[in-house]
C-alpha positions in Angstrom: 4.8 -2.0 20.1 2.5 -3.7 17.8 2.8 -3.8 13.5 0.1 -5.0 11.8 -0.2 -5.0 7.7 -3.9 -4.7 7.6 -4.1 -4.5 3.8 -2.0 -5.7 0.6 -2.5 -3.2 -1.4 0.2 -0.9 -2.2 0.9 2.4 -0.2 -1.6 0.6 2.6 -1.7 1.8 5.7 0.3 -0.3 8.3 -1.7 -0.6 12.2 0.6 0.7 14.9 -0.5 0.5 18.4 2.0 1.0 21.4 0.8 -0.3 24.8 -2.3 -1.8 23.1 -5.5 0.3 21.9 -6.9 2.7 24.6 -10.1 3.4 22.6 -13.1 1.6 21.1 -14.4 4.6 19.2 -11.4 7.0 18.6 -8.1 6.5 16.8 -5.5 4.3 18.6 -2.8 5.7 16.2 0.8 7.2 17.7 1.7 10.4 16.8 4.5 10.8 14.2 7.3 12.7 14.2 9.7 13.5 11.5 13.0 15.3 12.5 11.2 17.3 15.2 8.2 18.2 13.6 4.5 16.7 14.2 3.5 15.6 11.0 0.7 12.9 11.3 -1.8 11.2 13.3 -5.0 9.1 12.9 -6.1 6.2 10.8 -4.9 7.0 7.0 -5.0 9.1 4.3 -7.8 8.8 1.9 -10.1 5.5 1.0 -8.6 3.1 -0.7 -12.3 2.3 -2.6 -12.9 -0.2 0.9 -11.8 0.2 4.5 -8.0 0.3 3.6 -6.3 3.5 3.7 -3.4 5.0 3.3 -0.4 4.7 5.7 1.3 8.4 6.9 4.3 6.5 6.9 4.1 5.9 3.1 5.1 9.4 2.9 8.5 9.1 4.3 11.6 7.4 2.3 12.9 4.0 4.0 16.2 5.0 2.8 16.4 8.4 4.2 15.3 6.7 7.3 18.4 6.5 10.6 16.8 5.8 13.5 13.1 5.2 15.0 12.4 5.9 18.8 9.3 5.0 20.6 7.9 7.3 23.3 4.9 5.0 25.8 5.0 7.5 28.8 4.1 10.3 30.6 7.3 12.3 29.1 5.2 11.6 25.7 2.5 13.8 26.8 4.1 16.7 28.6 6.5 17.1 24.8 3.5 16.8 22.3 0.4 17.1 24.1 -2.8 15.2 23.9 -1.9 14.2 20.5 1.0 11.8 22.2 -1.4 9.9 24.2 -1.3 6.7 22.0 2.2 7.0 22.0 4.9 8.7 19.5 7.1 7.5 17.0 10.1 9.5 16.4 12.0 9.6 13.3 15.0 10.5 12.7 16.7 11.0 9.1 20.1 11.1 7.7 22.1 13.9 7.8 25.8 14.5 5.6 28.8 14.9 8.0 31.8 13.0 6.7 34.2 14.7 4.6 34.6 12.7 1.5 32.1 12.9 -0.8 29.4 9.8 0.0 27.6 8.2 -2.8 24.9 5.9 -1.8 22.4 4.2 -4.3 20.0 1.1 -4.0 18.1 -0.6 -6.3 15.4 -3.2 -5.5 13.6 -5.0 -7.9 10.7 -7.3 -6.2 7.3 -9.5 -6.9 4.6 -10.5 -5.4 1.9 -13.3 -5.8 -0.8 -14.3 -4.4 -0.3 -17.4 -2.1 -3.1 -19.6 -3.5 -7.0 -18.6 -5.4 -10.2 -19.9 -3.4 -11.7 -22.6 -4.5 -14.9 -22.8 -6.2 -16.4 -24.4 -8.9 -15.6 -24.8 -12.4 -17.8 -24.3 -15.4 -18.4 -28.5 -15.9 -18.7 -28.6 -12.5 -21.5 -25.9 -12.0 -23.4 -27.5 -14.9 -23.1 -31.0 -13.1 -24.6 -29.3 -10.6 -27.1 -27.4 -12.8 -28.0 -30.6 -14.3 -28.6 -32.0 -10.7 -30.9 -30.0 -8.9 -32.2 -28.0 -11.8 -33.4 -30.2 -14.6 -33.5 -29.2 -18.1 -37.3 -30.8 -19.0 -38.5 -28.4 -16.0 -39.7 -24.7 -17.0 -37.4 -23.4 -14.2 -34.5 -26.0 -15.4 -35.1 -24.7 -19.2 -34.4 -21.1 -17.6 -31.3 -22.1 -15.9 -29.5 -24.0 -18.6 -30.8 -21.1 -20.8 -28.8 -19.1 -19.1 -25.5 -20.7 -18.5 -25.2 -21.2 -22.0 -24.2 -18.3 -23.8 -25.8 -17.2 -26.8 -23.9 -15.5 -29.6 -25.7 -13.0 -31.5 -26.4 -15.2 -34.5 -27.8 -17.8 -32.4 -25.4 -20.3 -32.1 -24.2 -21.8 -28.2 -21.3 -20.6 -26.8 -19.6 -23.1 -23.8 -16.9 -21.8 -21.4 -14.9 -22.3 -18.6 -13.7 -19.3 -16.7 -11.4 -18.3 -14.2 -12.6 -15.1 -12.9 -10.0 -15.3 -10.4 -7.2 -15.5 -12.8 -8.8 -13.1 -14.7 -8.5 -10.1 -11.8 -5.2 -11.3 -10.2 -1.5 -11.0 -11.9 2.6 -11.0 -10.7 2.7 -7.4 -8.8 6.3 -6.2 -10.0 7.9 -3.3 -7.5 10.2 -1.3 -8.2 12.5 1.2 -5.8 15.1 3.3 -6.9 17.0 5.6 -4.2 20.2 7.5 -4.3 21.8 9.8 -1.3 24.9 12.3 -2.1 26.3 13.5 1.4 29.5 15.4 2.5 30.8 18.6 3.9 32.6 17.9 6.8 31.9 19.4 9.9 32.0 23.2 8.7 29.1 22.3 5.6 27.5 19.2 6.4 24.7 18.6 3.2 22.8 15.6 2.5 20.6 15.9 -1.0 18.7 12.6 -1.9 16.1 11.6 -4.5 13.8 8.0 -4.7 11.1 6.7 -6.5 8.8 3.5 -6.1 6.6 2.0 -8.3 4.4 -0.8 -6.6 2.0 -2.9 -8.2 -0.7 -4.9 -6.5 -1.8 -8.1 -7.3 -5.0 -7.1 -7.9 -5.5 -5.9 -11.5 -5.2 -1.9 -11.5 -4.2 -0.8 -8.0 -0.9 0.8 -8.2 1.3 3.1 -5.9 4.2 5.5 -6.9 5.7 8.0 -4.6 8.8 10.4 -5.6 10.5 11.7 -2.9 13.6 14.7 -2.4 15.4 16.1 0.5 17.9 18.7 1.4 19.5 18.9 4.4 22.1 21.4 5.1 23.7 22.1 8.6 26.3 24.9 8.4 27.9 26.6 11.2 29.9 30.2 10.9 32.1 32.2 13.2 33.7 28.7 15.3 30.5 27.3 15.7 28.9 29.9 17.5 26.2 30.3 14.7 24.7 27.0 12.8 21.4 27.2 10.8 20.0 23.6 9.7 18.0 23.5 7.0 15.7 20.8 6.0 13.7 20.9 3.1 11.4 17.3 2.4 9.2 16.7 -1.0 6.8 14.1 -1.5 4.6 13.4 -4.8 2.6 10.2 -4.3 0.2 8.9 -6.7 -2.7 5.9 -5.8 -4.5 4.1 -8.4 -7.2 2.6 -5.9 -9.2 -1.0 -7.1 -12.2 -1.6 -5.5 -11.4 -4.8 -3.5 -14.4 -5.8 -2.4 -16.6 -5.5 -5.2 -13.8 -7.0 -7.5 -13.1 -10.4 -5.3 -16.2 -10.8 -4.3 -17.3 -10.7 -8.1 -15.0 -13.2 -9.2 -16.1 -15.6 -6.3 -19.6 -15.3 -7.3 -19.9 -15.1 -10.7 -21.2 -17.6 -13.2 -18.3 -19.6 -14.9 -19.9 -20.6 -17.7 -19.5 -16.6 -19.5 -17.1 -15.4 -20.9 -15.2 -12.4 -20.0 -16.1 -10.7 -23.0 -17.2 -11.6 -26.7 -17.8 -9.3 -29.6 -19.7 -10.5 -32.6 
């Protein structure tokens, strides 16, 4: 089983392939399971304003998460079908049980930064280079330095050295709250639990929240001879997509020498 995180944005879909890909042209995807029901396969959910989309498994709570089994084989394929033949992931989520009352909550508070910016030129170094190959006594060197020079609206000459990198990136603070109330025994087993996660990306505007609820009650009447389980799952997730490509690729490309924004 491979895990690849083919994206940093938040909520992105994470590449799972078991026993390699199969196909050049269709999904390689497994087939996901949650507590016995079929609930997702294929690439993602939605565009993420690129290629990146978003992961099936972003709708599923970590920490209502208690066990994850692969199936790779024939077996596979004769439970689920044709859907099973990149393989299945089953998962498996907690149920109540014990009979004290159980109280669980986590809290997790994280943040994430960009490793390092690529380099490219500053503004004095782009108008060393200006001056270089593009001379101002030339008519095409007069254009040049024209326009790397901005001009305020009352006609004085504006010089500036900016970042554009800095200027889309920032310190991606996460956030993600969960709490569990289980009990009941063996008569009324119940397990009732709520979470919420706030992630932001390091890219300026691209944001993931996701509010999650379950129920799961597993009574049995008359000496066990009659048990329901009921299991009732919510999900509310909410993407703020940024469009990667056109805003990194901007900020690599784009003159220094403006400014990000002037009002006269």
């Amino acid at each position: 089983v491979q895990v690849t995180q083919t994206s940093g944005m938040p909520g992105a879909v994470a590449s799972i392939r078991v026993r390699g890909s199969s196909s050049l042209q269709g999904g390689n995807e497994p087939l996901y399971v949650i507590d016995g029901f079929p609930v997702y396969s294929g690439t993602g959910f939605g565009s993420t304003g690129g290629n990146t989309q978003i992961s099936g498994l972003s709708t599923v709570n970590p920490s209502d998460i208690e066990s994850i089994e692969i199936l790779k084989d024939a077996s596979a394929t004769a439970i689920y079908g044709s859907r099973a033949s990149n393989g299945v992931i089953i998962i498996t989520t907690k149920k109540g049980g014990s009979k004290a009352l159980k109280v669980e909550y986590s809290s997790t508070y994280s943040a994430n930064v960009n490793s390092g910016k690529v380099p490219v030129l500053d503004a004095d170094e782009f108008r060393a280079y200006i001056d270089e190959y593009y001379p101002e006594n030339t008519l095409s060197g007069a254009a040049v330095h024209k326009a790397i020079n901005y001009t305020y609206p009352d006609g004085t000459i504006g010089y500036y050295n900016t970042d554009w990198q800095k200027e889309i990136y920032r310190i991606g603070l996460s956030t993600d709250q969960n709490i569990g109330i289980s009990g009941g025994g063996d008569k009324y087993p119940f397990r009732v639990s709520l979470g919420y996660t706030d992630q932001n990306g390091t890219l300026k505007g691209s944001n993931f929240q996701r509010f999650t609820a379950s129920v799961n009650l597993a009574p049995s009447f008359f000496d066990d001879h009659l048990k329901f389980n009921i299991n009732a799952k919510y999900m509310n997730g909410k993407n703020r997509y940024a469009d990667t490509g056109a805003a990194i690729g901007g900020a690599l490309a784009i003159d220094p020498t403006r400014p990000v924004s002037y009002t006269h």
